[in-house]
C-alpha positions as CSV (number, residue, x, y, z in Angstrom):
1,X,0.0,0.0,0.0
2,X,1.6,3.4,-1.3
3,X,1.7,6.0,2.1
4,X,0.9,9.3,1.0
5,X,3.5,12.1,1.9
6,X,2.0,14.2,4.6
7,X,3.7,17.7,4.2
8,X,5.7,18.6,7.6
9,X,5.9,22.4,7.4
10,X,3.3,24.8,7.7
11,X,2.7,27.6,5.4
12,X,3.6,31.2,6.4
13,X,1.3,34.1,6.6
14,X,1.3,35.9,3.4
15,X,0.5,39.1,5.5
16,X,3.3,38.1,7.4
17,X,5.7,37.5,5.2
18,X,4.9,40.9,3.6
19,X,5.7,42.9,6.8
20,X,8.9,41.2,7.2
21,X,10.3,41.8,3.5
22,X,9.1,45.3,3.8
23,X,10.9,45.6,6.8
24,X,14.1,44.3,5.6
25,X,13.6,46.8,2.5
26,X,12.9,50.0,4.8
27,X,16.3,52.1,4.5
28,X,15.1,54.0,7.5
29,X,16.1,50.7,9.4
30,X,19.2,48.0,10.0
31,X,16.5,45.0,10.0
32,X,18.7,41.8,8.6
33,X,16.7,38.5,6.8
34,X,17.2,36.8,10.1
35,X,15.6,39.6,12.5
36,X,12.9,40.1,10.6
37,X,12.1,36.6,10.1
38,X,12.3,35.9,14.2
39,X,10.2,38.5,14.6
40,X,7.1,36.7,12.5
41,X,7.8,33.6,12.8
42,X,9.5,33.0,9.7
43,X,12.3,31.3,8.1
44,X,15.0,34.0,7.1
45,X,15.7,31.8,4.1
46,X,12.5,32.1,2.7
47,X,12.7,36.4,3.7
48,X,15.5,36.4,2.0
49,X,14.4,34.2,-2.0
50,X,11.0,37.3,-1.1
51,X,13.5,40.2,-1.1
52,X,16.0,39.1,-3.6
53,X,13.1,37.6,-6.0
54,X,9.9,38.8,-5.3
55,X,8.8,38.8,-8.8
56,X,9.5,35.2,-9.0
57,X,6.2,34.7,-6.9
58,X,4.3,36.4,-9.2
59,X,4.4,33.9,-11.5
60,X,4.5,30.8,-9.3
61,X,3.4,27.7,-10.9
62,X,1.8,27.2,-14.5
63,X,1.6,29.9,-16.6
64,X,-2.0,32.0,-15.6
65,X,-5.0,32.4,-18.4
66,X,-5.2,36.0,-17.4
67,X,-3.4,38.1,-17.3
68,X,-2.8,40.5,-14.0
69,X,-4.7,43.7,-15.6
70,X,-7.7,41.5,-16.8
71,X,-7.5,39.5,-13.5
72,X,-8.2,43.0,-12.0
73,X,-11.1,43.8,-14.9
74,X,-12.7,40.4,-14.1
75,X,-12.2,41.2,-10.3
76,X,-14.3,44.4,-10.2
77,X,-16.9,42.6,-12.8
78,X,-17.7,39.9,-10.3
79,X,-17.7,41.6,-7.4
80,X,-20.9,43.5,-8.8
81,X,-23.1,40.7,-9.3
82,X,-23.8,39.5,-6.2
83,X,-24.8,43.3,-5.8
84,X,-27.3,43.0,-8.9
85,X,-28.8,40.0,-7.4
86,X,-26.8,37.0,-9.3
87,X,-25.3,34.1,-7.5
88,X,-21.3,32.5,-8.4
89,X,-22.9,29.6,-10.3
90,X,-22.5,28.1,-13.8
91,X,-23.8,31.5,-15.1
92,X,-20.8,32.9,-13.9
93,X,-17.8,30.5,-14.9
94,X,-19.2,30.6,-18.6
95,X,-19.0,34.8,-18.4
96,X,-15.0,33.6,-18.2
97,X,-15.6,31.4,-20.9
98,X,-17.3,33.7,-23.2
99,X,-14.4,36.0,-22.4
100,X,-11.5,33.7,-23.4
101,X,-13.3,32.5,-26.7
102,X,-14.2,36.1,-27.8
103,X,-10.6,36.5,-27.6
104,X,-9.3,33.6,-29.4
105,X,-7.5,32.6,-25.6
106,X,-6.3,28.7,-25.3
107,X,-7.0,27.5,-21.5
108,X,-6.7,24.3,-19.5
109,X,-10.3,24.7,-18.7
110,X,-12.3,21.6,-19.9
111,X,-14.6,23.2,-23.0
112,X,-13.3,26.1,-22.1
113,X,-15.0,27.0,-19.3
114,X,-13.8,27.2,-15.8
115,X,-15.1,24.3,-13.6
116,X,-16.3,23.6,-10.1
117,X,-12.7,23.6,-8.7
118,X,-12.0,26.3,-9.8
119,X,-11.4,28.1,-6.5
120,X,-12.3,26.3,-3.1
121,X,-13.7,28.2,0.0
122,X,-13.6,26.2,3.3
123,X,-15.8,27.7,5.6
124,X,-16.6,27.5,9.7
125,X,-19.8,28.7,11.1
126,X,-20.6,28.9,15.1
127,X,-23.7,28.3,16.6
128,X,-25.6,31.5,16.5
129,X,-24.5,32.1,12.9
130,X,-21.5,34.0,12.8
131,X,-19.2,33.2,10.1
132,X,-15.6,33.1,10.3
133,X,-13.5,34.7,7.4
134,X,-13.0,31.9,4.8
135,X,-10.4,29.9,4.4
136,X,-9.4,30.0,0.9
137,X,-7.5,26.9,-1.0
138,X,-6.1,27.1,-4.3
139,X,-5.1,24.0,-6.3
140,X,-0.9,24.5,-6.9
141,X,2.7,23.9,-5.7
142,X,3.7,27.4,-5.0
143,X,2.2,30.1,-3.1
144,X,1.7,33.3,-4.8
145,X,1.2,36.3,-2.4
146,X,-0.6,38.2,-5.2
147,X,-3.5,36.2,-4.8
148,X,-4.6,37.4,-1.6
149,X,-5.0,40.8,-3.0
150,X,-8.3,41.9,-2.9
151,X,-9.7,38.9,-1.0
152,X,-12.5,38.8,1.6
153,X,-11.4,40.4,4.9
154,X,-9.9,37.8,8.0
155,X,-9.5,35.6,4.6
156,X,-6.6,33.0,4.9
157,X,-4.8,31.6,2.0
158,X,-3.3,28.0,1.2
159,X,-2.4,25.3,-1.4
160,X,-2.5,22.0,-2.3
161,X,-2.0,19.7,-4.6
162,X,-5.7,19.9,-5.9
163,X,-6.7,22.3,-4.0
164,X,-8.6,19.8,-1.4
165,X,-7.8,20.0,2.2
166,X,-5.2,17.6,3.7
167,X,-4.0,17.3,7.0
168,X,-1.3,19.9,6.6
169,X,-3.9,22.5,5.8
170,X,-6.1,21.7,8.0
171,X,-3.9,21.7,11.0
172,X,-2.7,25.3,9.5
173,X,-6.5,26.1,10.0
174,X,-7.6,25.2,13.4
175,X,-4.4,26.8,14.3
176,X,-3.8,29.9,12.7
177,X,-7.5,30.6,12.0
178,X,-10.0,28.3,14.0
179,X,-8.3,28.8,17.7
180,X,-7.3,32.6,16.9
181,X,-10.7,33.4,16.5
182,X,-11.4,32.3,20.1
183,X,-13.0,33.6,22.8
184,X,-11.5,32.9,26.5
185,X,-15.0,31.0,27.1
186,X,-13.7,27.1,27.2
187,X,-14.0,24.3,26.8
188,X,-15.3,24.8,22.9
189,X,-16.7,21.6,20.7
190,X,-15.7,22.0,16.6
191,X,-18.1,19.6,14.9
192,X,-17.1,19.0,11.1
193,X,-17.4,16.5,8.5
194,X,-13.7,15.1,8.3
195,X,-13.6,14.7,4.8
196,X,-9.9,13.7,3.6
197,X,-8.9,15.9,6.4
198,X,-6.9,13.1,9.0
199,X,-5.7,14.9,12.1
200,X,-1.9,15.2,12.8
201,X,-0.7,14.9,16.2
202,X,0.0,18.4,16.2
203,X,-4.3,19.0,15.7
204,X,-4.8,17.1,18.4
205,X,-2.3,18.4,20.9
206,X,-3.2,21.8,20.2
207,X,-6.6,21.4,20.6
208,X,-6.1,19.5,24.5
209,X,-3.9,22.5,25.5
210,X,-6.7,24.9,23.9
211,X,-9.7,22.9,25.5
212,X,-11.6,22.3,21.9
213,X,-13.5,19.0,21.9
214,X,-13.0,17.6,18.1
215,X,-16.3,15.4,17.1
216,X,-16.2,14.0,13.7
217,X,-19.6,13.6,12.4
218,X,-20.2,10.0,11.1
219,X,-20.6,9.3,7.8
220,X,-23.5,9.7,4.9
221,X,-25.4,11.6,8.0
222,X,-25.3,15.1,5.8
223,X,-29.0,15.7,5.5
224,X,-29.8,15.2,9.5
225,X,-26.5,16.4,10.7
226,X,-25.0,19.2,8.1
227,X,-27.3,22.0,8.2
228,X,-24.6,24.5,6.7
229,X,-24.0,21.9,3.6
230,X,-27.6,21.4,2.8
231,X,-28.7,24.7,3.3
232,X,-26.3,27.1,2.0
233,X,-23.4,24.8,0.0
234,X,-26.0,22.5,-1.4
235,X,-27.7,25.2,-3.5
236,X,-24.5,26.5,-4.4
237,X,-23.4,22.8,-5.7
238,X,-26.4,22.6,-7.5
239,X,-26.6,26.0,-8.9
């Protein structure tokens, strides 16, 4: 039986990483790679390939269909029609379609319109129906930092291999985003669905020393147990 490689290292912040470069870049300071990186948390190595090479991120991975100034165009579009009343379904992926074909623009997109995985929100609602900020997962190798511009505010950013959440990511969640967003009221219960989301030790150990109670729902109980799926992502799916 083949093991699948579980990533060790956790992603950095991206707002993080931003204050330190920019930091290490202010001539008003002394601030060296390894200073700055103390300071957030980071590894000075990694501050350093950001200062030296920062627009080698920009084009991390494969080659975009956009490019940045019609990412930006298609940014402001979209944003305006959940103002005007439309939803992010089909509708929506073909307007990207349409675009790319009117233009004579080869994709990877299957018939050339984006699909379904297209961009992954992971979301975590509480009991009286406040949303935390979304966790956002894109499918790729490399982090880009130019993709959080613009996102939802509180938003958190991540990859993976297709853009699913694996244990890595989801330990990076519940630490960096779940617990953070914790009151001193303790202990806490965080009831999800588990799907291809195995704990680490890490998850667990955290979540003993920060008093939250992990229950996995069991399976094939999402229409009595997953209100948030069937209600608000079912529609969506089905959209």
């Amino acid at each position: 039986m083949i093991r699948k490689y579980i990533r060790k290292t956790s992603p950095y912040d991206p707002a993080d990483m931003k204050k330190a470069v920019a930091m290490v870049l202010d001539p008003s300071t002394t601030t060296g790679y390894k200073a700055a990186a103390k300071l957030y948390g980071l590894k000075w190595q990694t501050v350093r390939d950001h200062v030296k090479k920062p627009e080698s991120k920009l084009s991390a991975g494969r080659r975009t269909v956009l490019s940045a100034t019609e990412e930006e165009e298609f940014s402001t579009c979209l944003k305006l029609l959940p103002i005007w009343g439309f939803e992010m379904t089909k509708e929506t992926q073909e307007v990207v379609g349409e675009y790319l074909q009117a233009i004579d623009r080869k994709s990877p997109f299957i018939d050339g319109v984006p699909g379904p995985d297209w961009q992954r929100n992971y979301h975590c609602a509480r009991a009286d129906g406040v949303m935390l900020p979304p966790y956002i997962l894109y499918a790729a190798k490399n982090f880009c930092v130019k993709w959080t511009e613009n996102g939802p505010d509180g938003a958190r950013y991540n990859v993976s291999d297709k853009g699913w959440m694996d244990t890595a990511c989801f330990n990076d969640w519940f630490q960096n985003h779940f617990v953070t967003s914790l009151s001193q009221e303790r202990p806490v219960i965080l009831i999800f669905d588990g799907h291809a989301s195995p704990l680490s030790i890490q998850t667990v150990q955290l979540a003993l020393k920060e008093q939250v109670i992990i229950f996995k729902l069991p399976s094939n109980s999402t229409h009595l147990l997953q209100p948030l799926d069937v209600g608000v992502y079912g529609h969506v799916k089905t959209a």
